[in-house]
C-alpha positions in Angstrom: -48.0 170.3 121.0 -51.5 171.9 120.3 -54.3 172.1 122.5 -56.0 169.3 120.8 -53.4 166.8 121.7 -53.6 167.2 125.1 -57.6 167.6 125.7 -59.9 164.7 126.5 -63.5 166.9 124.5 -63.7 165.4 121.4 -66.1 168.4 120.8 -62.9 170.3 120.9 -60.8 168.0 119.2 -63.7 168.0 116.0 -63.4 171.9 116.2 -59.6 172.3 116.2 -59.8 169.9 113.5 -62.6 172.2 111.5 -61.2 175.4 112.4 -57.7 174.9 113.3 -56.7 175.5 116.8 -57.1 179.1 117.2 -55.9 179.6 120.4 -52.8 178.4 119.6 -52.8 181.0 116.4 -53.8 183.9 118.2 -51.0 182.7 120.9 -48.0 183.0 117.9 -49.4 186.5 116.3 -49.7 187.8 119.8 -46.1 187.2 120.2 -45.5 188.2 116.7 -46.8 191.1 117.9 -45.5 192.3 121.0 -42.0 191.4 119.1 -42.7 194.2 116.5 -43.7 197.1 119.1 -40.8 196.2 121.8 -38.6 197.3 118.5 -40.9 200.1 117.3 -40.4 201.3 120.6 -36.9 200.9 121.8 -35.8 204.2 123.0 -32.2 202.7 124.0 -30.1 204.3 121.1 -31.9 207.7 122.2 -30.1 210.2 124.7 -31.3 212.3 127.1 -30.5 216.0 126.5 -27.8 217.5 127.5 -28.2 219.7 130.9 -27.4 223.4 130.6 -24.3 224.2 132.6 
């Protein structure tokens, strides 16, 4: 459901409708987002060096 469909401004409603609901967009590439660097940056298939006996 996007934010339109659940808000009472018809101001808002005419700018989703303009515009598209960008708050909703920036929501999904935000997520996108944090996807790609949580896998750019797993460090779990590294090991730690091995201590000098």
């Amino acid at each position: 459901m996007s934010s339109a469909e659940v808000s009472d401004a018809p101001i808002y409603a005419g700018l989703v409708e303009e515009q598209g609901d960008v708050p909703a967009e920036v929501r999904r590439v935000a997520e996108e987002t944090l996807l790609e660097v949580e896998s750019a940056l797993d460090f779990s298939s590294v090991r730690a060096p091995a201590v000098a006996r």
